[in-house]
Backbone as a chain_set.jsonl record, in Angstrom:
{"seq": "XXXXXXXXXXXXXXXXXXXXXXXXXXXXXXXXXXXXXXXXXXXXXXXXXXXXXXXXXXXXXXXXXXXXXXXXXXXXXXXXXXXXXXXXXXXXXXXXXX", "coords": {"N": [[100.474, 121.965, 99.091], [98.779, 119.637, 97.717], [96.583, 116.768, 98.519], [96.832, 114.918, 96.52], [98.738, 115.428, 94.222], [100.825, 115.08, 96.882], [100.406, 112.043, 97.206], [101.176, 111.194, 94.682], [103.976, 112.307, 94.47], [105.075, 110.673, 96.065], [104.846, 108.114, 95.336], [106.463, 108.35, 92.766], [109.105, 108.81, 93.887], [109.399, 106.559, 95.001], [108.738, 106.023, 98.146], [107.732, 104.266, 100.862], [104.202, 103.178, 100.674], [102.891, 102.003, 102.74], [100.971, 103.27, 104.183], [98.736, 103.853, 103.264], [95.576, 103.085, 101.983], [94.702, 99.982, 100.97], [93.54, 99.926, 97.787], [94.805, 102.249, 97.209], [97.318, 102.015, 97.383], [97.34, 99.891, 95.231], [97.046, 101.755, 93.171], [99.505, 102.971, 93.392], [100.987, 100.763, 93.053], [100.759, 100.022, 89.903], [101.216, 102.562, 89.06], [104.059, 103.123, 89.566], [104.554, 101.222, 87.418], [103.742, 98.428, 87.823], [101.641, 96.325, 87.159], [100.695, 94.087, 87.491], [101.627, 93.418, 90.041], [99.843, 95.393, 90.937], [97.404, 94.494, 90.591], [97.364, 92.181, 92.062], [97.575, 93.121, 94.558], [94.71, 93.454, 94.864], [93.402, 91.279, 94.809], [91.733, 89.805, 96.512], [90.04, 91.77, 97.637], [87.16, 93.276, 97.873], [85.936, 95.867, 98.489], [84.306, 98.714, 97.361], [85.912, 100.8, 96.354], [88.406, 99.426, 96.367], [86.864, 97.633, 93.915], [86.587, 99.467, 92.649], [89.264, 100.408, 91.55], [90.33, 97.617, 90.415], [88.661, 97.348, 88.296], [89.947, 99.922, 86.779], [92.335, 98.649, 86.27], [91.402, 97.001, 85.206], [90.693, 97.611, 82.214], [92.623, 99.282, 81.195], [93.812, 96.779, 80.957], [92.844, 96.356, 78.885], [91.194, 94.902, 78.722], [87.75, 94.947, 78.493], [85.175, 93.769, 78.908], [85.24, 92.278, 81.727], [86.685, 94.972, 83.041], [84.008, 96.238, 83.107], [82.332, 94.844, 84.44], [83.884, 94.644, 86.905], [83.441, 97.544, 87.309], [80.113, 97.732, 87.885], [80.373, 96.243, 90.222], [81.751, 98.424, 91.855], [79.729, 100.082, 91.842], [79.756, 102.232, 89.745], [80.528, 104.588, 87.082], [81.029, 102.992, 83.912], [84.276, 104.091, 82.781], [85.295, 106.876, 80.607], [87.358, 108.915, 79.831], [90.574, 109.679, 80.017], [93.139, 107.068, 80.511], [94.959, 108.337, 82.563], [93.879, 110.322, 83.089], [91.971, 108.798, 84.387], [92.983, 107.548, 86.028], [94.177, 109.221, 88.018], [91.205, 110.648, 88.803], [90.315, 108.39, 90.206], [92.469, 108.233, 92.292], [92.903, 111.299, 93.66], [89.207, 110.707, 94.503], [89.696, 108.876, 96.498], [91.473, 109.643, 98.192], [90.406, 112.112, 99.411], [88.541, 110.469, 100.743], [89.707, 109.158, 102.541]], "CA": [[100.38, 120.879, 98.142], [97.35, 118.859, 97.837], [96.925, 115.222, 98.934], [97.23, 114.04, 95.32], [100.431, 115.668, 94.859], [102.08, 114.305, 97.738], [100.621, 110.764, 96.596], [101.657, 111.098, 93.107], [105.324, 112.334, 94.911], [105.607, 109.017, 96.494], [104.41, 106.436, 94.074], [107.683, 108.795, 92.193], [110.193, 108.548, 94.758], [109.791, 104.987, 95.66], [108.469, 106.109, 99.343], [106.675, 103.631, 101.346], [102.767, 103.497, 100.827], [102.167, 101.292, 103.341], [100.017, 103.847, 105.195], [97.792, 104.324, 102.679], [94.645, 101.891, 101.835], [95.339, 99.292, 99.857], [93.232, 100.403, 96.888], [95.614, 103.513, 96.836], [98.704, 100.961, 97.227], [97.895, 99.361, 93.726], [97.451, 102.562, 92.489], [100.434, 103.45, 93.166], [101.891, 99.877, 92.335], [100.468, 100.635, 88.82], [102.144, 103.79, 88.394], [105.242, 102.555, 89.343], [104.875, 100.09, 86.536], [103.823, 97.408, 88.266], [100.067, 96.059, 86.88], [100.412, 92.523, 88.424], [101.176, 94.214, 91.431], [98.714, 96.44, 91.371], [95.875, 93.705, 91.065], [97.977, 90.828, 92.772], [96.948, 93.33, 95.897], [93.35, 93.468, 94.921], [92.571, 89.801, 94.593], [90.867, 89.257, 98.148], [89.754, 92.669, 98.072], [86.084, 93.31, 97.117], [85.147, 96.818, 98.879], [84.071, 99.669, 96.634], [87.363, 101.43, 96.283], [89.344, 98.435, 95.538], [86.731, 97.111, 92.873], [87.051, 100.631, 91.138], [90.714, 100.353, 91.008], [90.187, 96.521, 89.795], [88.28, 98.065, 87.033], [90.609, 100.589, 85.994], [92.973, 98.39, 86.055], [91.046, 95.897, 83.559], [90.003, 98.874, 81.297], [94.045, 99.589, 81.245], [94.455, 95.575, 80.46], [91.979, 95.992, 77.674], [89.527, 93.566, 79.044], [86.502, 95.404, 78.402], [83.912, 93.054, 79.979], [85.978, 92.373, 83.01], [86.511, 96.247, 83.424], [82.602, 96.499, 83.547], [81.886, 93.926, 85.717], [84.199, 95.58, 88.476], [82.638, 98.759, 87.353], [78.828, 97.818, 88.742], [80.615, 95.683, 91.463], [81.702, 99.694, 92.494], [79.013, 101.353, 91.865], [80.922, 103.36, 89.17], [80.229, 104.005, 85.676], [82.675, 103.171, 83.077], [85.417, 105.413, 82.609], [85.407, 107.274, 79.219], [88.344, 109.838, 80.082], [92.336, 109.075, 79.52], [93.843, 106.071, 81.554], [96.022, 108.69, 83.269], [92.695, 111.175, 83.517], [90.772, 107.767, 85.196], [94.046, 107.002, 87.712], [94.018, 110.886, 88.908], [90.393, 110.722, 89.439], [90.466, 107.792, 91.526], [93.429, 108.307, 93.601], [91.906, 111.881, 94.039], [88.432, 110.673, 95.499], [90.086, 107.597, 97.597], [92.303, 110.388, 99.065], [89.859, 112.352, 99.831], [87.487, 109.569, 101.403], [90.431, 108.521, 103.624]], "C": [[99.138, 120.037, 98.438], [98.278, 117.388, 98.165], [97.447, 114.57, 97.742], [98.237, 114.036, 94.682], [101.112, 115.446, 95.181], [102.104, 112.596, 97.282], [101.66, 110.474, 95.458], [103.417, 111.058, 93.63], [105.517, 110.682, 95.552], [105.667, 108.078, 95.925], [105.791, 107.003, 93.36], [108.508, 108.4, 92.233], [110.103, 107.159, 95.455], [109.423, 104.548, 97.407], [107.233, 104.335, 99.293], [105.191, 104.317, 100.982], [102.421, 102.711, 101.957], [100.927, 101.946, 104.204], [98.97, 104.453, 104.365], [96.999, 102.99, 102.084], [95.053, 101.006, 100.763], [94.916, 99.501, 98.05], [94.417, 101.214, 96.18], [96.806, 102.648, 96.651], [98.873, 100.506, 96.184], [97.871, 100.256, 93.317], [98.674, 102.702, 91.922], [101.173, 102.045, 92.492], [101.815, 100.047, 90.976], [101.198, 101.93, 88.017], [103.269, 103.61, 88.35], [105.067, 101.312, 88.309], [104.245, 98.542, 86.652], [102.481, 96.383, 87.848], [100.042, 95.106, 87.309], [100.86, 93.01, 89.529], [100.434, 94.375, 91.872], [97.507, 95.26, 91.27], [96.218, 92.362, 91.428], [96.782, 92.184, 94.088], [95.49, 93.25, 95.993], [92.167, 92.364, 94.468], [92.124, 89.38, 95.818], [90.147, 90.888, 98.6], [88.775, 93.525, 97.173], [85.088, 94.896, 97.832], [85.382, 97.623, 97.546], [85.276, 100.092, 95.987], [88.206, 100.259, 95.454], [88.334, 97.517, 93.87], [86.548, 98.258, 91.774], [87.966, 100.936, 90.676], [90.956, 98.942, 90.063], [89.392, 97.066, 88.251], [89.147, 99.067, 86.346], [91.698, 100.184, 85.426], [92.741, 97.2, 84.671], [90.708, 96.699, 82.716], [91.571, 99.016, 80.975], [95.123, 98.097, 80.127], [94.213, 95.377, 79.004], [91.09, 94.997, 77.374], [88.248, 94.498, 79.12], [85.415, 94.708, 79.665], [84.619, 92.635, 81.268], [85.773, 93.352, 83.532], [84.673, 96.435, 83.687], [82.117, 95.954, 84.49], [82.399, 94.705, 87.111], [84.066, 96.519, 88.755], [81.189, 98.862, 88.142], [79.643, 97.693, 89.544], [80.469, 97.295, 92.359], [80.998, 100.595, 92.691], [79.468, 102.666, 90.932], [80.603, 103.156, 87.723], [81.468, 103.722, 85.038], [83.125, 104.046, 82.403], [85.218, 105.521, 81.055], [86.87, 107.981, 78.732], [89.645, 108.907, 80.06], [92.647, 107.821, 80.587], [94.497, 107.129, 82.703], [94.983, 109.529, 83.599], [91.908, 110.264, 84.437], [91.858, 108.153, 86.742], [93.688, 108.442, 88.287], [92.684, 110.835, 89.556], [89.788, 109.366, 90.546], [90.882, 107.78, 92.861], [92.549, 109.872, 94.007], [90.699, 111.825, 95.219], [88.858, 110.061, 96.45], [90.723, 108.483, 98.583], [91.557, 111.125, 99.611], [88.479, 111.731, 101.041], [88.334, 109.155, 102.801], [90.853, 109.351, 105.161]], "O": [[98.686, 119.932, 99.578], [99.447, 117.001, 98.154], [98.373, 113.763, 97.821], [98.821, 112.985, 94.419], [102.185, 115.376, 94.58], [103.117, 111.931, 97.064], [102.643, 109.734, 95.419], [104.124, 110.095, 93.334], [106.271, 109.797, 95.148], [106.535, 107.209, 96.002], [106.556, 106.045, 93.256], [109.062, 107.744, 91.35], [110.795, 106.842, 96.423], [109.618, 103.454, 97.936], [106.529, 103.715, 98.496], [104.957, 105.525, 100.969], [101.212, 102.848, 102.143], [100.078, 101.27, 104.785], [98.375, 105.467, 104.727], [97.628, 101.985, 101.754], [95.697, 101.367, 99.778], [95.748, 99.292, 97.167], [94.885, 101.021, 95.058], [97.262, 102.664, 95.508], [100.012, 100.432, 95.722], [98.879, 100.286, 92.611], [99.039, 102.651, 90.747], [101.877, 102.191, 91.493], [102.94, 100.285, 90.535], [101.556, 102.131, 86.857], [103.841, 103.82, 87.281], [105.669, 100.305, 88.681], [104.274, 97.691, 85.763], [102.519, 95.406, 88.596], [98.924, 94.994, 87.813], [99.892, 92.926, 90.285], [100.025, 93.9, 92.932], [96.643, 95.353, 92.142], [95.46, 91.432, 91.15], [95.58, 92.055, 94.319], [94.981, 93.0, 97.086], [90.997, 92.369, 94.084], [92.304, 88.172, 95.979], [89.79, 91.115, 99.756], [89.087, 94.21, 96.199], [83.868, 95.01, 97.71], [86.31, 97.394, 96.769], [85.541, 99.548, 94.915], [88.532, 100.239, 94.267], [88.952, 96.95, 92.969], [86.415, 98.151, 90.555], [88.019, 101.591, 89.635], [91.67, 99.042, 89.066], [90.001, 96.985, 87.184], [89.032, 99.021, 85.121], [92.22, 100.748, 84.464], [93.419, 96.779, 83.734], [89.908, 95.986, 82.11], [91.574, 98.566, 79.829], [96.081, 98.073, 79.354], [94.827, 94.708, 78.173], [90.522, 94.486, 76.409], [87.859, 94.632, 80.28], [85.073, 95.046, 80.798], [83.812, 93.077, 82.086], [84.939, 93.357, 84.438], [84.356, 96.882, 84.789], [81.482, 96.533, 85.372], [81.731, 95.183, 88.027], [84.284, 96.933, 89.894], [80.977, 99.804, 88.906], [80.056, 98.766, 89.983], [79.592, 97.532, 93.189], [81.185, 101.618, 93.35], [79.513, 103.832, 91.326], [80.437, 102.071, 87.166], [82.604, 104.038, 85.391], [82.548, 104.717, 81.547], [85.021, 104.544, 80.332], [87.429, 107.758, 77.658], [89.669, 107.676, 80.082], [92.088, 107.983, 81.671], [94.528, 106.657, 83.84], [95.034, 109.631, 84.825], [91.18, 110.81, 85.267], [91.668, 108.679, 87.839], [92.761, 108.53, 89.092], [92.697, 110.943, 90.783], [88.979, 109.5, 91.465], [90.347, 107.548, 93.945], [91.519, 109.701, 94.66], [90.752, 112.381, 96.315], [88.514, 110.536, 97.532], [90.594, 108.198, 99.773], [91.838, 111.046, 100.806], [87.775, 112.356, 101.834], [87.8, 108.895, 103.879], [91.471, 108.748, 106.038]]}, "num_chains": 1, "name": "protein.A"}
């Protein structure tokens, strides 16, 4: 099973993330439903990773210019591909970076 796989299985099953970066943590809060979750965790948290999840997550809100802004911040262009095609390719690289 790949890493993204087992993520995706957890964010599912309700498992702890705590051992995974916090970026990946709103992910998953996000998938579980959670979107103030997911960028409650990423309000003090301005590395790369977390401002490309902050962006997907304003692209998701339907804040356009927000979503862009935390798009340079990352170094990341803006997403064109499905909401659920963006989350995969995030969690994806982050998993792989970790």
């Amino acid at each position: 099973m790949t890493s993204l796989t087992l993520f995706k299985q957890a964010c599912d099953t309700g498992a702890t993330l705590d051992h995974y970066s916090n970026a990946l943590q709103s992910l998953g809060a996000d998938r579980r439903g959670s979107w103030t979750g997911a960028h409650d965790l990423l309000l003090d948290d301005h590395s790369k990773a977390g401002s490309w999840v902050h962006a997907y997550l304003h692209r998701k809100e339907g804040d356009a210019m927000n979503a862009a802004y935390w798009y340079r911040k990352a170094g990341e262009p803006v997403a064109t591909v499905s909401l659920e095609d963006e989350w995969e390719d995030i969690a994806d690289a982050l998993l792989k970076s970790s």
